[in-house]
N, C-alpha and C positions, 0 to 999 in steps of 0.2 A: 895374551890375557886381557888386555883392554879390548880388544874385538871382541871377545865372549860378555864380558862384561856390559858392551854397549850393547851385544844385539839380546842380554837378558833384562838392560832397562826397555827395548823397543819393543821387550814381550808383553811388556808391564802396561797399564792406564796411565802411567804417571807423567809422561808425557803429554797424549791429551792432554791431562786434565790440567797440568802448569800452561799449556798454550790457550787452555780455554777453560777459564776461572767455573761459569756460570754452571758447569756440571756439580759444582758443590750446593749452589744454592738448591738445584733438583735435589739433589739428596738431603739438602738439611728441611726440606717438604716431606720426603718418602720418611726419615726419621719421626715429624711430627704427628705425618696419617697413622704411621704406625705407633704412637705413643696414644695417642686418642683412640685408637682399635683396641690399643693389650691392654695399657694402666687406665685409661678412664671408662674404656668399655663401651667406647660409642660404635654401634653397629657393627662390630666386629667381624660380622660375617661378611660383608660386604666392604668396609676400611682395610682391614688387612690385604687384602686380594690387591684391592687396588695400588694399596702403596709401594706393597711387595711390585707390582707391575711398574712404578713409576722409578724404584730403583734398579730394575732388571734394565729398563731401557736407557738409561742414561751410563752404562758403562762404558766407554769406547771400545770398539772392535768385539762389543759380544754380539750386536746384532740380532736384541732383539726390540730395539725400538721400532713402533709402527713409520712407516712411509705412506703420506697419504696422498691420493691420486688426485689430480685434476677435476678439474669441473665434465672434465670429456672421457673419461678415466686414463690421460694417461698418466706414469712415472717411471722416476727415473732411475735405474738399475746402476747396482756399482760399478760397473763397466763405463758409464757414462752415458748410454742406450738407453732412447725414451721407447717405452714398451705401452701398448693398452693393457692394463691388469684385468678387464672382464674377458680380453682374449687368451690370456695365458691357461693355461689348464691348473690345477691343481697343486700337484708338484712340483711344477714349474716355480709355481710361487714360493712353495717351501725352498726350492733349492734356490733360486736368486734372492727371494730376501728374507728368508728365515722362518723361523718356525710360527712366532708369532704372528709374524705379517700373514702365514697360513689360515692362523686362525682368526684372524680381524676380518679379513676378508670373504671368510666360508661363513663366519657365524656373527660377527656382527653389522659389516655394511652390505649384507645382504635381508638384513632384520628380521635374522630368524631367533635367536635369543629374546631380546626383549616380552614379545608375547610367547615363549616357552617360562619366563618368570612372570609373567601374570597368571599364567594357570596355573602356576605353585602356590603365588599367592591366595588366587579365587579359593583351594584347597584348603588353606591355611584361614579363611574368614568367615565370622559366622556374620549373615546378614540380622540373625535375629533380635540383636539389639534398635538396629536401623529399623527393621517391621515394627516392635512393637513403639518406636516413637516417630511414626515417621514423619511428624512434622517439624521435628528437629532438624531432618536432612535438607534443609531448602538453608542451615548455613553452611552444608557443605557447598552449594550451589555459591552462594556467597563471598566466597572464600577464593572462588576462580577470579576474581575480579584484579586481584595484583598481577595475574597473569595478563589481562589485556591492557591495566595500566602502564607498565614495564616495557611491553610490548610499543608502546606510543612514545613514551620514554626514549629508548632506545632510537627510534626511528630518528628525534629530533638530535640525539647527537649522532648521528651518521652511519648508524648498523643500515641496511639494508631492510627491505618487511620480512623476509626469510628470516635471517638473521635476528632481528629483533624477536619474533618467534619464538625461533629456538631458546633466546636468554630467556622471553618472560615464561617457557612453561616450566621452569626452575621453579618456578610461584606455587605449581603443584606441587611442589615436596615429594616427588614419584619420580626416581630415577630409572627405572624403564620405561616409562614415558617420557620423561626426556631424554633420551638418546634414541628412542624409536623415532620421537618426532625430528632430532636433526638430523638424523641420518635420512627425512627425507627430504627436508630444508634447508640445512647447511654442515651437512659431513665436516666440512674442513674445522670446522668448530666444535666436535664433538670429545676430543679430550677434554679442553678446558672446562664444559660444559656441562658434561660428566661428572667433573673432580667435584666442578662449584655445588651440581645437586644432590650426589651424595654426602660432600663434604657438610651441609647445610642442615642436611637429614641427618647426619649424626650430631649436630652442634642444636639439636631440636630441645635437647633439656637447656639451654643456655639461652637460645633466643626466644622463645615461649615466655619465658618470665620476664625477659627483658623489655617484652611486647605486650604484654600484660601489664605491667607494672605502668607503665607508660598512659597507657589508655584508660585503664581500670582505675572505680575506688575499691576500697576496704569494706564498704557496702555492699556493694555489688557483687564481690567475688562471697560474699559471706550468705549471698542468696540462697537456700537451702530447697533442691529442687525437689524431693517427697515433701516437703511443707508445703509447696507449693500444688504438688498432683493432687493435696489433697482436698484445696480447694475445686476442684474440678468435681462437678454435683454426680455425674454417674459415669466411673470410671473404667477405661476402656479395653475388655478383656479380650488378649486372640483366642481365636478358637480356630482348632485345625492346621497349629502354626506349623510342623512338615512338611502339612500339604503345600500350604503359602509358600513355604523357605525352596519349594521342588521347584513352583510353577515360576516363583518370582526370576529364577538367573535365565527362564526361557524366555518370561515374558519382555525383559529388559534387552537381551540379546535381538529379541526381533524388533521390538520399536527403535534400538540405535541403526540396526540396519536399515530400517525406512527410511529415518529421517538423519543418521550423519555416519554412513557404508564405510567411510575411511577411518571410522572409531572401533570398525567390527573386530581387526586382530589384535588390540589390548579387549576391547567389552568380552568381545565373542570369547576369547581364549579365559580371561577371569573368571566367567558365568560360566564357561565348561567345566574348570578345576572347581567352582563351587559347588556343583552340579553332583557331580560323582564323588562327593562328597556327603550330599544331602542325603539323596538316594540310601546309600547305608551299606550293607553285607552285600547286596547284589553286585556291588563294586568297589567296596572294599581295596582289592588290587592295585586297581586304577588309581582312586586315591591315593594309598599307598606311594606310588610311584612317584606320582603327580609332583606332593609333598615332600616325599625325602629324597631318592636316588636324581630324578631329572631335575629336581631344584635344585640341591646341591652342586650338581655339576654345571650348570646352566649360570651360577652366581660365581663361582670360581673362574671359569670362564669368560663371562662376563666380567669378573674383577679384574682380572690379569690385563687383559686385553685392553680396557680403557685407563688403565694404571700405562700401558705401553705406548699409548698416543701423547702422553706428557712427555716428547724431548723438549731438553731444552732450547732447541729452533723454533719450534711449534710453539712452545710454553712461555715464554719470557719477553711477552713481547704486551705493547700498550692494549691490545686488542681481548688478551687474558685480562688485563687489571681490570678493563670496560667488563667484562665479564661477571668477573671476581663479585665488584661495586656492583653491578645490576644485578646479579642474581641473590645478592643479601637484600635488597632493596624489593624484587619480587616476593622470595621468602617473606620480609617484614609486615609487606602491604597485602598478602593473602593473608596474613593472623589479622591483621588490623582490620581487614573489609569482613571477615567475620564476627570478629568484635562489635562493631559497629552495624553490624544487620541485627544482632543481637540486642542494640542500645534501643533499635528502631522500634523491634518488637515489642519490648517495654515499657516502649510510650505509649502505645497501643492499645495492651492487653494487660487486662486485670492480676493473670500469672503469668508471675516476673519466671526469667530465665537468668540463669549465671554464665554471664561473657563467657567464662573457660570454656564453654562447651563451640560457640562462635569460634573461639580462639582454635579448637580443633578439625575446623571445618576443610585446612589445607592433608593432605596424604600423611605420608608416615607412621600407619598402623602398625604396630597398639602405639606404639612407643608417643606420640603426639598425647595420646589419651592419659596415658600413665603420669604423662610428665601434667598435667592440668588436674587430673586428682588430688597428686600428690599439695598441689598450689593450694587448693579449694579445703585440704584438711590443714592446711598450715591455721587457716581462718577459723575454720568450725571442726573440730575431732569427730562430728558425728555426720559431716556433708562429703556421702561419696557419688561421687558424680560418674565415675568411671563408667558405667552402663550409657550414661546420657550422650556424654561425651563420645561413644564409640559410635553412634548413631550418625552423628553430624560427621567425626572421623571417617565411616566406611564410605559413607555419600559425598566424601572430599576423591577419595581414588575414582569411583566412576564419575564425576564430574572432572575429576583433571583428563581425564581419558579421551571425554567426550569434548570437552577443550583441546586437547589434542586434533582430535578429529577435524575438528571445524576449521581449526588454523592448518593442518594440513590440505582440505578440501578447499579451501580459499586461495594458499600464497603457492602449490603446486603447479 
């Protein structure tokens, strides 16, 4: 009776986990991602996947936390056997290390996800806000500025320039771009990296105001930006905006190609899903597709998967908390540097602009925009800025993109 007994505690986690505390601290993480995905409701579609993945892989002997490969790829198999994983075939991999590690390594360190979720996105976005103000969009440009700050940052305490990279494009608040970009500049970092820039993107109602608040007067945010267009002596009407919303995801797709080719599979892929979307009934389908069934699945997937690179070997170590701290710190200083290109304009120019709209110049569509609305009516019941704001918003995703780009073409 004792032998049945011990060998159904040996069946158990319980062991683990009494020999090696830290697997609680993963889980009381996976509980919190998921308290902030279900009760507070922060990006839900993307928080749950993930945390669900960060407590799948922290159970002892269920096997499906990620094992990540070498700089040369190789790893190291339960047997004890170092294997190359780009030599192993397919199944191989499912059957020696599990189902997950199948799919980490078919769909995301081969980066074929990431730009299959920018062309859900591109689907999901109307440029038309961005066309009809497009001089707003230069504080999306703005706004990438925490990214190469962070990035300098970084270097001086001892990340690597790869590495440092990787932390600062967390500053774009675009979490397929950053994981597309460390998967091509430092994989080994791409759980923590991952957690920190979506984790960040969904804490977007929380550090917005805190960033705002900070910078901002009461004056300022109370700026009323129709009061302001109306100053403007003869105001500026599109004409032929379909045609412009067709030509514009082509014309943009070709000039990153000229000028930054390693930005092409997040642009190119975004401005395709925009595309067959503009278009209309003639593709209809496409869209369709683009939007619900392959985004869907492509986020889930995605979720899981970098929720499964969080063990706690990988996870709990000085090199995550560098992480953790530098990637709030990129997050803070891209709201702040569009804030602040915003301060510059209105020293300038006769009409005034309201920070919040600066303040959305980092990623995280709509939700950045919604949450700087909501700020701007706290001030004035009658100041919706929401429109304004989405402008400098959509022109934060293609400049974190093409930020991407360029720090991939350089530290490669």
């Amino acid at each position: 009776m004792e032998n049945l007994f011990q060998k159904i505690y040996e069946m158990t986690a319980f062991g683990s986990i009494i020999d090696k505390p830290q697997f609680l601290i993963m889980y009381a993480i996976a509980f919190i991602l998921l308290y902030l995905g279900i009760k507070k409701r922060y990006e839900p579609l993307l928080l749950v996947p993930i945390a669900f993945g960060v407590l799948l892989a922290n159970f002892p002997g269920g096997e499906m936390g990620i094992i990540q490969a070498d700089q040369d790829g190789n790893i190291m198999l339960g047997s004890g056997m170092m294997k190359n994983v780009w030599e192993m075939p397919l199944h191989d991999i499912a059957h020696e290390l599990g189902l997950m590690n199948f799919l980490y390594y078919m769909l995301i360190k081969t980066g074929f996800l990431p730009p299959i979720i920018f062309m859900g996105v591109g689907a999901l976005t109307d440029f038309g806000p961005m066309l009809r103000n497009l001089r707003l969009s230069i504080f999306g440009a703005a706004a990438q500025m925490g990214i190469f700050a962070v990035l300098l940052i970084a270097i001086l305490m001892g990340f690597t320039p790869k590495e440092a990279a990787a932390l600062g494009i967390i500053g774009g608040a675009d979490g397929p771009t950053a994981i597309f970009t460390t998967i091509k500049l430092a994989p080994h970092l791409l759980g923590p990296i991952a957690i920190a820039a979506y984790s960040y993107m969904a804490l977007v109602p929380v550090i917005i105001p805190l960033v705002v608040k900070l910078t901002c007067t009461k004056k300022e945010l109370s700026i009323n930006m129709k009061e302001e267009e109306r100053k403007a002596s003869k105001p500026v009407e599109m004409k032929n905006l379909r045609v412009l919303k067709i030509i514009f995801p082509i014309a943009v797709t070709t000039l990153v190609a000229i000028f930054v080719p390693t930005a092409v599979p997040l642009i190119g892929m975004l401005m395709f899903g925009n595309l067959i979307k503009e278009i209309g009934s003639d593709t209809s389908r496409l869209f369709d597709a683009a939007s619900n069934s392959i985004m869907n699945t492509a986020t889930i997937f995605l979720g899981l998967c970098v929720g499964a690179t969080m063990t706690c070997d990988s996870f709990l170590n000085w090199t995550t908390i560098g992480i953790v701290v530098g990637g709030f710190l990129a997050f803070a200083l891209s709201i702040a540097s569009g804030v602040g290109m915003v301060k510059i304009w209105n020293l300038l120019s006769k009409r005034k602009i309201n920070p919040l709209i600066g303040a959305t110049g980092l990623s995280a569509v709509p939700m950045a925009s919604r949450v700087a609305n909501e700020i701007a009516l706290k001030y004035d019941a009658k100041n919706h800025v929401l429109q304004y704001c989405m402008s400098s918003n959509i022109s934060g995703v293609i400049g974190s993109a093409v930020a991407a780009g360029i720090l991939i073409s350089f530290l490669s």
